[in-house]
N, C-alpha and C positions, 0 to 999 in steps of 0.2 A: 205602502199605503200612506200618504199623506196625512188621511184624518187616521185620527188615536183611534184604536175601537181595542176593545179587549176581545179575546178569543177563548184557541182551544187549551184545554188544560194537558198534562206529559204526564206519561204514567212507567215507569221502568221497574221489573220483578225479575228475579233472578233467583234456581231454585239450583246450590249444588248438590251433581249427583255422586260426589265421591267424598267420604269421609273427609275432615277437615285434614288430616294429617296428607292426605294423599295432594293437597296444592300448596302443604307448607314444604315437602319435600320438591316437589316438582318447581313450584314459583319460587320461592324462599320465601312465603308466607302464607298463615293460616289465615291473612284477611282479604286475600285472593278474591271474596265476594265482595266485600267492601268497597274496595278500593276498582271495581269494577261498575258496581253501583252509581259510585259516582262520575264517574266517564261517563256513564249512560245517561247520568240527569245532567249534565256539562255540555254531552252532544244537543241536545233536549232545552236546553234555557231559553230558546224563543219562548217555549209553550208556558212559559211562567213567571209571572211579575209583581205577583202578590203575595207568595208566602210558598212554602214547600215544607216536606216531610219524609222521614224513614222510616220504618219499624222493621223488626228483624224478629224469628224466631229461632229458638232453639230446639234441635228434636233432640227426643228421648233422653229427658233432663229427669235428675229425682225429684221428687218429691219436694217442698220446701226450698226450693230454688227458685229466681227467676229466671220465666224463657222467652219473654216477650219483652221487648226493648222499642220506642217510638220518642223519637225529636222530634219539634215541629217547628219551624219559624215564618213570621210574616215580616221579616226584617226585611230592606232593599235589597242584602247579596244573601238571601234564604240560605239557597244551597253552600257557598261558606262557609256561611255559623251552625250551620247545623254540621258539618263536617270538622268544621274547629273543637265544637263540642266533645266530638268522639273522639279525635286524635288527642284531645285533652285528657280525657278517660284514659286512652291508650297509653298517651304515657307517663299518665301517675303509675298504671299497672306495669308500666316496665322499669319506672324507679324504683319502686317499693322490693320488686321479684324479676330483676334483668337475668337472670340464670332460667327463669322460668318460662321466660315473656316466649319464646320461639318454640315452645309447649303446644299444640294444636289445642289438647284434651285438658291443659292446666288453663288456657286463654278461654275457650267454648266454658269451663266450669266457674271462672271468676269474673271475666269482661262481659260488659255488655258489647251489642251488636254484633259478637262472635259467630254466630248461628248459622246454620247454611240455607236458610227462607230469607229473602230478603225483597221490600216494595220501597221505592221511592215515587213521589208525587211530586208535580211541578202544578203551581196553583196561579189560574188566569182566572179569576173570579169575573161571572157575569152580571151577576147583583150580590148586594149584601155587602157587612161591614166586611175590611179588612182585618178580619181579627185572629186571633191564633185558634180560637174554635174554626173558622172555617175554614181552617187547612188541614186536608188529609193527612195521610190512613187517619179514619175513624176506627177507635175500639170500643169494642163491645164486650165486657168481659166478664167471667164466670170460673168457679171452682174445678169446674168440669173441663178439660183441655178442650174437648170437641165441641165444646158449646164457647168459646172465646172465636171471637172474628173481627179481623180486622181489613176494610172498605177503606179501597181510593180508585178513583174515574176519574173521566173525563165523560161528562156526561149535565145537558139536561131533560128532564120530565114534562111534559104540557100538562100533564093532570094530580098534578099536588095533591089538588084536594079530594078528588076522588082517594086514591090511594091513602089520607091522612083519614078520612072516614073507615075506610076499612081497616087499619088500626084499631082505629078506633071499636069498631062492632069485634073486634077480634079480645077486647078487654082490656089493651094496650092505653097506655096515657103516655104518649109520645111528647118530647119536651118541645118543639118545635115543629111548624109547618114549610119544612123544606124538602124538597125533593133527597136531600144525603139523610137525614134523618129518619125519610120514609123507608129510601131502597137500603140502609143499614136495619130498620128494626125488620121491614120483610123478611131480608133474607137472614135473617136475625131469628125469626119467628117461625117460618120451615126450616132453618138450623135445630132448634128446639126439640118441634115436630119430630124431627128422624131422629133427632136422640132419644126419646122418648117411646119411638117404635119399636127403636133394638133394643132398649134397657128393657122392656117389657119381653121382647122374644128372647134373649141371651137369657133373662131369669127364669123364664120357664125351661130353659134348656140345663137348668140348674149351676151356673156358672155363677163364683163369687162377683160381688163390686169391683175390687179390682181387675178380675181378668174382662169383669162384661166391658171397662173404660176402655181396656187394648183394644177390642173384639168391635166396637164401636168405631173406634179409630182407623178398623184395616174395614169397616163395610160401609160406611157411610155413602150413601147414594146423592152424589153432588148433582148429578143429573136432574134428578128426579125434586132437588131443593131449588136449583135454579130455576128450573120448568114453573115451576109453583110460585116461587116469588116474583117472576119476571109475567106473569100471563098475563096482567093489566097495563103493564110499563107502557107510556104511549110518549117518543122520543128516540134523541140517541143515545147514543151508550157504550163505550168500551169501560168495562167492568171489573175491577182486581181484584181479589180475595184472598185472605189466607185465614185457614183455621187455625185453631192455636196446637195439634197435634203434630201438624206437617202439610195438611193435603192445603191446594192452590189452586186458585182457577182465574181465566180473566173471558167474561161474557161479553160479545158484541152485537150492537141493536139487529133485528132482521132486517134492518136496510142497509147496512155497510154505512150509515151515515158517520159514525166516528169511525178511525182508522185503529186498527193493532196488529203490530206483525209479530211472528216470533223464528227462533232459533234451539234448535238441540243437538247435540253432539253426546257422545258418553261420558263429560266432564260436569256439562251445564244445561240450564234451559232457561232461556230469556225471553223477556215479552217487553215491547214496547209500542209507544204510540209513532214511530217515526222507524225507515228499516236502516239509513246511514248509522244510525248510532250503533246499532247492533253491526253493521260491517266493519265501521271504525274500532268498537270497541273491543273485538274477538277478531277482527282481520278477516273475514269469512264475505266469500261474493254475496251478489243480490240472489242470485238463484240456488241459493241454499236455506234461505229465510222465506218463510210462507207467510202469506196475508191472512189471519182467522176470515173465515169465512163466517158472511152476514148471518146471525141469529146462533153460531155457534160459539160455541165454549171451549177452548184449551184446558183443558184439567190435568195438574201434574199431582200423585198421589204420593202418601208418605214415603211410599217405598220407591219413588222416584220415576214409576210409569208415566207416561204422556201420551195423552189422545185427543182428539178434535172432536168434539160433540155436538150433535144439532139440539138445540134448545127451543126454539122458537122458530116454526117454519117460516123461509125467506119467501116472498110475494115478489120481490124487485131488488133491484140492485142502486142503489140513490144514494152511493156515498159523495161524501160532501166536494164541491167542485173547486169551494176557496183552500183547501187544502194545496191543491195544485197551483192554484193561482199566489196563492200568498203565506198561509199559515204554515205549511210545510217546510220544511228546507230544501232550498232549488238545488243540494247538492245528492240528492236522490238520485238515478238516472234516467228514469222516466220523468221524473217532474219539471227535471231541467230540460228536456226536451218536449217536454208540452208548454212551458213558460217561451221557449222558442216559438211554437210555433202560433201561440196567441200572439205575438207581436209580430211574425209573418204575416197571421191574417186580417190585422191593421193595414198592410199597404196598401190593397185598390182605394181604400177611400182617402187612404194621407197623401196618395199621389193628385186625386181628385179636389182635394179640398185646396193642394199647395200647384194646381194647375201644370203638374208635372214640372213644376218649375225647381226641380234640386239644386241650380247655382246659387241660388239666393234661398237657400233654406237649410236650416242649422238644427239638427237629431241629437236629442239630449236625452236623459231621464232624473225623474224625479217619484220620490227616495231611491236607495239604494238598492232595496229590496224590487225594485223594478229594471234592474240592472240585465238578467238573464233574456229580460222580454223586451228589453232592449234589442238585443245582439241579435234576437229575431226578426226584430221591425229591421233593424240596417240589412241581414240578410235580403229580406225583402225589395229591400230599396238596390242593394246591391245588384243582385238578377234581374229588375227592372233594366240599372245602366247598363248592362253587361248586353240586353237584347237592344238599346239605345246603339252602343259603340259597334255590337254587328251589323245596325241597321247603314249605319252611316259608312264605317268602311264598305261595306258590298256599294252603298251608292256613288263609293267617291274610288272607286277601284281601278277607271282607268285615268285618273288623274294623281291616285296615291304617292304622298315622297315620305320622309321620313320627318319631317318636320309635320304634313298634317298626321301621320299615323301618332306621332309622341300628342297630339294633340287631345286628338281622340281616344286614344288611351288613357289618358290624363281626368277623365271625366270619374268623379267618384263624389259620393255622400259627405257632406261635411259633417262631424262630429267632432263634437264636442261636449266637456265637464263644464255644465253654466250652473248649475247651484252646489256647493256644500255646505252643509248640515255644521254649524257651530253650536256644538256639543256641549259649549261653557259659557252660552247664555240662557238663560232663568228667566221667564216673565213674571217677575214675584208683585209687578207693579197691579191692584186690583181694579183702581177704576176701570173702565173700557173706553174711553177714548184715548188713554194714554198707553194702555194695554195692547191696543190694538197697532200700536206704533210699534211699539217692543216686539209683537210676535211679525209683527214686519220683516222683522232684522234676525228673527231664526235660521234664515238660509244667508248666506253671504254669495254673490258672485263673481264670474270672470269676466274681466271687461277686455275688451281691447279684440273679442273672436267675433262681435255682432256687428253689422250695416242696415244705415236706417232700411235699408231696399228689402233688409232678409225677413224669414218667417220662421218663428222658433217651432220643431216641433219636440215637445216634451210627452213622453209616458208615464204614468205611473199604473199604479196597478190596480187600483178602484179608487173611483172618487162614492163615498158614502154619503156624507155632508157637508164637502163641498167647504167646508168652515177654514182649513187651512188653505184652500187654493185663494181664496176669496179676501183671507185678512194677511197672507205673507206672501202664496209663492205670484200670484200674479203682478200683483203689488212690484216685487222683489224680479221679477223677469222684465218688467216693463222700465226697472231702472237703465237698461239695457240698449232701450229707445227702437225695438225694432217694430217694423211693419207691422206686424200680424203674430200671436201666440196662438198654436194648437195645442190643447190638452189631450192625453189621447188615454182613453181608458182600458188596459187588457182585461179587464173584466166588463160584463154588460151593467147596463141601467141596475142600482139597485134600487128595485122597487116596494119589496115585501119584508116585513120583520124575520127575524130569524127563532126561532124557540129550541134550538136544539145544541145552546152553547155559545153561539155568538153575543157579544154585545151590542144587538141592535134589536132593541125591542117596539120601539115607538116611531109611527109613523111621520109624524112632524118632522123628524130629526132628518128623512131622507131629502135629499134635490130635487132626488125625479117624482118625487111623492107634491113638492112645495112644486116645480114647474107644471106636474099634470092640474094639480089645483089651480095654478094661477090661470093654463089654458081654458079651462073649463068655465071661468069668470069674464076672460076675456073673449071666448065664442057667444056668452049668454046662455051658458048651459048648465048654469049654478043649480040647475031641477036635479040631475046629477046627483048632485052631494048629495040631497037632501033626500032623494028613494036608496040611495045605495047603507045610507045609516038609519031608513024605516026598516029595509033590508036586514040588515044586520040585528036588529032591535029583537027583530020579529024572529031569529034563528037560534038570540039567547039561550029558552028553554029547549030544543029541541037535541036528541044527542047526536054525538060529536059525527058520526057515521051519516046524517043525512044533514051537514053544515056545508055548501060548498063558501071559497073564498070570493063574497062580493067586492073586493075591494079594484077586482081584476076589472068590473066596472069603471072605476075610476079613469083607467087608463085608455080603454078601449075607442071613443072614437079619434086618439090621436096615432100616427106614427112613431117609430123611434126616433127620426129623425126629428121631427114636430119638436118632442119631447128635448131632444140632445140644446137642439137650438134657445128653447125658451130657457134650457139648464145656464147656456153661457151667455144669456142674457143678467139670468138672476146671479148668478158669480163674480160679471164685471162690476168690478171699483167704478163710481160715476165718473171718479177723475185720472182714471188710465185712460192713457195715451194710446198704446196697439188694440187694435180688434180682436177680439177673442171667439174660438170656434171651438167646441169642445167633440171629439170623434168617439163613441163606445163599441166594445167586442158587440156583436150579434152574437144571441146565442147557436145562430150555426155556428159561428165560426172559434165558441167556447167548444161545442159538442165536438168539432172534429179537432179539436185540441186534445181536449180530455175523454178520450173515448171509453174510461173504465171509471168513470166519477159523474155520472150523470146527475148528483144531486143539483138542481137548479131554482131553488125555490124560491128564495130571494129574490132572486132577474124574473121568474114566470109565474111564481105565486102556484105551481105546483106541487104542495106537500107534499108528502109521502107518509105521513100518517092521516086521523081525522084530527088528531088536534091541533095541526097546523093552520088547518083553514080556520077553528075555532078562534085561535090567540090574532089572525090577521086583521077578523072581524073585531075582538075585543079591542085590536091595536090601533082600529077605525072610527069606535065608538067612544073611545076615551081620548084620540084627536078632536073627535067634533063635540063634545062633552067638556072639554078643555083639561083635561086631567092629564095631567104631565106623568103619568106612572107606567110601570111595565103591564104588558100584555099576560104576561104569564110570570 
């Protein structure tokens, strides 16, 4: 993806099920979870650019000891320093007691992060400061083991405020109105709740304090706290949790919108937001690692039980599509071949737009991360010439020699590396017209593979805002001096804000948001705007269940292609040289790509909750309002 957009956040939990001694024997170490942990946030650092976090517990530690352990940094290399941290820890405690250190039961009693619970967090903030508060696990903490909890997601809420009022009426004086805030003190709050149910039933069964704390610990109904905390949640959500006795769970929205997969064995149990990490980092195929299924829960219990729970009945399956498309890692193996065949189903129209004319047209990509939907698009282009060179041998067959067969065999896609990414230029320069020169010069090229005659075609993997194709790479390709530049989109038109994690809150910031506007002025049908934000005015007080998204107005009396055209109208520099044509996926041709990720809401303004359509509208009204702030 060319423009910057922040994303999903990385979640990695890992609960051992065999005594610490049993992996210091077996591995040659009792930090066996540790140092797996971190492989899992290491496969996982796409999902994280802003700060990260670990915490660990300890089970059945005495009294007067600590058993909960949490780093957190929002430094550049997070994960690093937070693991420098520990290995610093580590080995002061193996200078001080090296006779010790390889101790399971002497490291779990004296080190921290020893413990066999362990959560790490990768943090892609979508609003908010940078700061080391807003980096997960959040704790929550208390005297009482079963009443400590510690919360990290990937996850946003459309309804803040609802949920921060019921807090509120619950007696609660919550310190912030954020969504982590909210879903910590909830499940925070029926945490309490069932504590409070058994302390009351354990004591009429006449059991002391201390046995009711065990008794508490082996019955607590995680079920029956998630159910309760999550029944207003309107969003997505992959959910981690640990209590501070032992018991674990990671919740997933009812729409499969965030992703979590997990792994069990009689060693371990892991849960992450991506499945390569867990293959890579236990060696274990794809079809031993399960998807949580939409609205349920994993819960791994002290005693090291694991089961799958429905928490939230599923209505749809809407998990998220950019997953596939970009935020994921293409080295997945369904992803990598869905990112295939988005860029296969580019070709009727890149042959279209380039008049079948492949001699003189040169197949690139741009960023890197568009690399896999690449190899698609050439597939494509390839089985085109392949039915080209049958065409022509069957016609030239009783004239064939070997001089025309080497000819026509000869016929292939040109490709080529025409931009890389220099990594060691900075635009620190802040005016913007000098600025705009400097981010000119972010991509460097290769000269000497273009003719004035060729037509570049380049992929990338969505254009959102358009803002880097517009101030570097068109710019930067046109240095190049060829005929004609196609951009070509494997993702569709992004038209609608996202509220469920993405950073793309505001309508203004879109292309096809700015090109259906400008259409709509240039037909004389500026009436438009101005009912579709009476519209929305008038839907404010109404609840969220009967809001549909008017903004889908907006778009409606143009085509995609209408829309594609006036995009690469508004994106050419006045004083480039080549034409520019900019091509996007249809969402057919996303749907038969990604046939298990139908979330499409952004391209179709589709939600899948009601608070979707609500923030689209809010993201409509604060465009035409002119308030530059988030929809949610």
């Amino acid at each position: 993806m060319s423009d910057s957009i922040k994303h999903e956040c990385g979640i990695a939990l890992i609960r051992l099920r065999k005594p610490l001694n049993y992996y210091s024997d077996k591995y040659g170490t009792a930090l066996y979870g540790l140092n797996k942990l971190y492989l899992l946030m290491e496969k996982q650092h796409n999902r994280g650019q802003d700060g990260a976090g670990v915490a660990n517990i300890k089970l059945d530690t005495e009294p007067g000891s600590r058993y909960i352990s949490r780093y957190r940094s929002n430094g550049s290399n997070a994960i690093k320093e937070i693991f420098e941290k520990i290995n610093n820890r580590l080995a002061e405690a193996k200078q001080t007691n090296p006779a010790k250190f390889n101790d399971a039961e002497w490291l779990k009693k004296n080190v921290a992060f020893s413990g066999e619970l362990l959560l790490g967090h990768l943090r892609y903030g979508t609003f908010g400061k940078n700061s080391i508060e807003n980096c997960h696990p959040f704790l929550r903490q208390n005297n009482w083991k079963t009443k400590n909890l510690v919360v990290a997601g990937n996850f946003n809420l459309t309804n803040v405020d609802e949920l921060f009022e019921q807090l509120v009426d619950l007696g609660q004086h919550p310190k912030e109105k954020t969504d982590t805030v909210t879903v910590m003190e909830r499940i925070g709050h029926f945490l309490d709740v069932e504590n409070e149910r058994l302390f009351k039933e354990f004591k009429k069964q006449g059991h002391d304090n201390q046995t009711i704390s065990t008794l508490i610990g082996e019955n607590l109904n995680l079920q029956k706290i998630l159910i309760d905390a999550s029944r207003k949640w309107d969003g997505g959500y992959a959910m981690a949790g640990l209590i501070g006795h032992g018991d674990a769970f990671v919740l997933r929205d009812p729409n499969g919108i965030r992703p979590a997969y997990y792994y069990f064995d009689d060693e371990i149990a892991v849960v992450t937001s991506e499945r390569p990490a867990i293959q890579t980092a236990f060696n274990v195929s794809a079809d031993k690692i399960k998807e949580i299924k939409p609205g349920h829960a994993v819960i791994i219990r002290k005693n090291a039980s694991i089961e799958e729970i429905e928490i939230r009945k599923s209505e749809s399956h809407n998990a998220c599509s950019f997953e596939r498309i970009y935020f994921s890692r293409g080295s997945d193996a369904a992803i990598y071949q869905e990112r295939k065949k988005l860029g296969t189903s580019l070709c009727p129209a890149i042959l279209k737009a380039i008049e079948n004319d492949t001699r003189n047209t040169v197949f690139s990509y741009i960023p890197n991360t568009a690399e896999i939907a690449f190899y698609g698009m050439v597939k494509g282009i390839e089985d085109y010439l392949t039915s080209v060179k049958q065409r022509k041998i069957m016609e030239s067959a009783a004239t064939l020699d070997e001089a025309k067969l080497s000819k026509i065999l000869s016929i292939h896609p040109r490709i080529e590396k025409l931009a890389i990414k220099d990594a060691k230029l900075r635009t620190f320069i802040t005016d913007d017209m000098h600025r705009d020169e400097m981010v000119a010069h972010v991509y460097d090229v290769t000269y000497g593979v273009v003719k004035p005659s060729d037509t570049l075609v380049v992929i990338d993997d969505s254009i959102v805002r358009g803002t880097t194709l517009k101030q570097s790479i068109l710019r930067m390709l046109d240095r190049l001096n060829p005929k004609k530049i196609i951009i070509v989109s494997s993702a569709p038109q992004i038209r609608y804000p996202d509220c469920y994690g993405i950073d793309m809150a505001k309508l203004g910031d879109f292309i096809a948001f700015q090109a259906a506007i400008q259409l709509l002025k240039e037909n004389f049908k500026e009436n438009i705007i101005e009912e579709v934000y009476e519209k929305a005015k008038a839907m404010e007080e109404l609840p969220k269940d009967k809001i549909r998204n008017v903004v889908k107005d907006i778009y409606a009396p143009f085509t995609p292609n209408q829309i594609s055209k006036k995009i690469a109208e508004l994106l050419t520099p006045p004083d480039l040289g080549a034409e520019v044509e900019v091509i996007y996926q249809s969402l057919e041709g996303l749907h038969e790509a990604c046939t298990n990720n139908s979330g499409d809401w952004y391209f179709s303004g589709n939600y899948p909750t009601p608070g979707g359509n609500k923030v689209a509208n809010i993201a409509f009204i604060n465009y035409m309002e002119g308030k530059n702030i988030r929809a949610y």
